[in-house]
N, C-alpha and C positions, 0 to 999 in steps of 0.2 A: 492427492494432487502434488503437491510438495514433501519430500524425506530430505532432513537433514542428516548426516550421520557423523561425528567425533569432527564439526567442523572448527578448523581452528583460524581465529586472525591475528596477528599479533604487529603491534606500531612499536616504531622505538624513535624514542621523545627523548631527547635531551640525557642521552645516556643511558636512559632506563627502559625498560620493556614494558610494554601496558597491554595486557591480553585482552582484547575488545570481544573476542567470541574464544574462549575455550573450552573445546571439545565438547562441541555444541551438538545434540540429538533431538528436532522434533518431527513432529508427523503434522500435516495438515491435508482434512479432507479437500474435495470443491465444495463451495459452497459455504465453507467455516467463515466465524466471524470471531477474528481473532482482535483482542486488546492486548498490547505489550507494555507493561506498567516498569518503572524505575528510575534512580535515581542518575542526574546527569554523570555521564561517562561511564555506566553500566553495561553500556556495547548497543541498546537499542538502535540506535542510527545506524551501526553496522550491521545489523539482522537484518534492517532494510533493505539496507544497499545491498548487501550479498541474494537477499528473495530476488530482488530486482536488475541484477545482472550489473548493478554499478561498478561492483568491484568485486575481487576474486581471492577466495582462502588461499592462505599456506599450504593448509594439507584437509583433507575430508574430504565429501561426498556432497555433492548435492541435486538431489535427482527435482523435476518440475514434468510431469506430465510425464512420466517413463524414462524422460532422456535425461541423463546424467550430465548436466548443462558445465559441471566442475571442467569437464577436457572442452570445452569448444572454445575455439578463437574466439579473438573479440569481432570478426566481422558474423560469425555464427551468433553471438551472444547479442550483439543488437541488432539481431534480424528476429531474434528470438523475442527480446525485449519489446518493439518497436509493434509486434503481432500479439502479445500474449497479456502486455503487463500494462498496466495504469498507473500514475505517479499522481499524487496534490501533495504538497507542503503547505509548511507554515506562511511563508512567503510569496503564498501564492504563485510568483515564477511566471507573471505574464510579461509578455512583449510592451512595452511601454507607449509605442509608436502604431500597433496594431487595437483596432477597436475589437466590443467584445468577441465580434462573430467571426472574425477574420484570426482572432486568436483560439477558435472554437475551431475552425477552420486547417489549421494549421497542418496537425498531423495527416488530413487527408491531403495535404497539398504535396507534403512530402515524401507520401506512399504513393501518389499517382494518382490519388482517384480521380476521374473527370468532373469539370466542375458541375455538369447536369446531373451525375449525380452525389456532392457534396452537398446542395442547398438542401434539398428533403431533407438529410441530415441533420445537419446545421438547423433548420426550422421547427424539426420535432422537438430540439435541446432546446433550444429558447424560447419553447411554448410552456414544455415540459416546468423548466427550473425558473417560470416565471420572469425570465431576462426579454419577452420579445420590443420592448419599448426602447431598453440599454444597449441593441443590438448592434450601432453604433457609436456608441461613447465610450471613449479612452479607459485604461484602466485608474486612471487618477479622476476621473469624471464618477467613478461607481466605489460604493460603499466597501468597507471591507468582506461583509454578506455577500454581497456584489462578486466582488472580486473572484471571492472562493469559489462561487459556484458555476462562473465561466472555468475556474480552471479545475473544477469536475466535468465540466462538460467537456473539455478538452481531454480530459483523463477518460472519459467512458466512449467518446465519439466512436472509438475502431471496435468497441465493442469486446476488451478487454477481458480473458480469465481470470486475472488477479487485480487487486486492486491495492495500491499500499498508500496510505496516509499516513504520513511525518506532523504530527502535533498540528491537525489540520484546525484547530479550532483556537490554536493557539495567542492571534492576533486579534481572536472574536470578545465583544463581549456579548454575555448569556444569552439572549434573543438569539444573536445570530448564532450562536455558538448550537445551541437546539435545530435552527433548521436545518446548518449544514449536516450535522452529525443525523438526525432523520432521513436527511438527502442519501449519503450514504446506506443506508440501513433499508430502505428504500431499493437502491440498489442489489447489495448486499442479497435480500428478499427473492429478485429475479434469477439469484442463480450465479452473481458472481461474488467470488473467495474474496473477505475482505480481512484486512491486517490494518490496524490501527495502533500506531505508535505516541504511546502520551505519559502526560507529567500528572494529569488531570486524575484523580480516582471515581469521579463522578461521573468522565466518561467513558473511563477504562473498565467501569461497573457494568456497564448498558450491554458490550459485547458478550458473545454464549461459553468462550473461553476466554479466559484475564491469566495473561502468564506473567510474570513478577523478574526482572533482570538483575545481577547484582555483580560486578568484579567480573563481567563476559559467562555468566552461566544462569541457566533458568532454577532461579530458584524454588519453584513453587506455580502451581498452573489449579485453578480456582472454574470449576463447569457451572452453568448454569443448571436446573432441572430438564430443560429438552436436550441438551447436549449429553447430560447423564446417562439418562435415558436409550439416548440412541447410540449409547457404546455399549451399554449391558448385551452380553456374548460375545459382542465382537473381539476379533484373535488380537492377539499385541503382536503390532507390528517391527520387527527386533527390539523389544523391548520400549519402542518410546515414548508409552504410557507413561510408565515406571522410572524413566528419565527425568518427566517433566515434574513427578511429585517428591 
């Protein structure tokens, strides 16, 4: 589904150069459930953001479903984005003035969908994720649990390929920090590619690959036994097995 290939990014801070991704190679199937483990400023927020059309390398490759998304404008790139990809952060990142359903709501409003048939929608996710009571109360009116999991629901609504969590668990404590991360996985389960960016090793452990970030390069990539499994024979694809170990 995704081929990274020698993708490079580099900031320059105060004089100095800071290489957030250097000549980055990974491979992800559909359907992988990926954790990205590291220490702050490691480049993890940049792997994101570049999976996710946020921002755009210096130089490399970046192919997403066949299409090499590195050359497309940015009005290509969020039409791409906007159809393909899902986002939750830390911060949750709800509307403050928008209750929950209206903020579940959202992206179909801005794709077009008609409203007869946004509510089915909208109604399955807050049966689904246990919100149908919260379906009006503000984001300050609902827990932080709460919160997260209008803005998965707002992240899965269009029915998203990818799916990328920023330290989604990070504002939780443990209770909630478990249902979210099941909610996902849950997900995950039905088929769509999920990426998870964390500080956490307890939930960067749970995922089928744990790749390990340090100075912008993958240090190190850790399979689960099903994930092992279902690479034995499979071809290396330009090498980026053998990249990621």
């Amino acid at each position: 589904m995704i081929r990274l290939e020698q993708l490079c990014k580099t900031y320059h801070l105060g004089g100095e150069s800071v290489h957030a991704l250097d000549h980055m190679d990974l491979a992800i199937a559909a359907g992988d459930y990926l954790s990205v483990i590291g220490p702050s400023g490691s480049g993890k927020s940049t792997l994101l953001n570049m999976l996710g059309l946020l921002d755009t390398p210096d130089s490399g490759e970046y192919w997403l479903e066949e299409q090499q998304v590195s050359l497309l404008n940015e009005e290509q790139r969020a039409a791409l984005r906007n159809q393909r990809i899902g986002f939750v952060f830390q911060a949750y990142h709800l509307i403050d003035r928008l209750n929950a359903r209206e903020n579940i709501e959202l992206p179909l409003v801005l794709n077009g969908t008609p409203p007869k048939l946004r509510r089915p929608l909208i109604d399955e996710l807050l049966q689904r994720l246990g919100l149908e009571k919260h379906a009006l109360h503000l984001p300050h009116q609902l827990s932080g649990g709460q919160r997260q999991r209008v803005a998965i629901a707002r992240a899965v609504i269009r029915k998203p390929a990818l799916l990328l969590a920023d330290e989604p668990t990070g504002n939780l404590d443990s209770h909630s920090s478990n249902e979210v991360i099941e909610l996902l996985e849950e997900l995950n389960g039905e088929g769509i590619t999920l990426l998870v960016v964390t500080h956490d090793p307890k939930i960067g452990e749970r995922a089928h690959r744990r790749l390990w970030m340090q100075d912008g390069r993958l240090t190190g990539e850790n399979l689960d036994a099903e994930s092992r499994e279902g690479r034995t024979g499979r071809k290396d694809r330009k090498g980026s097995d053998d990249a990621q170990r």
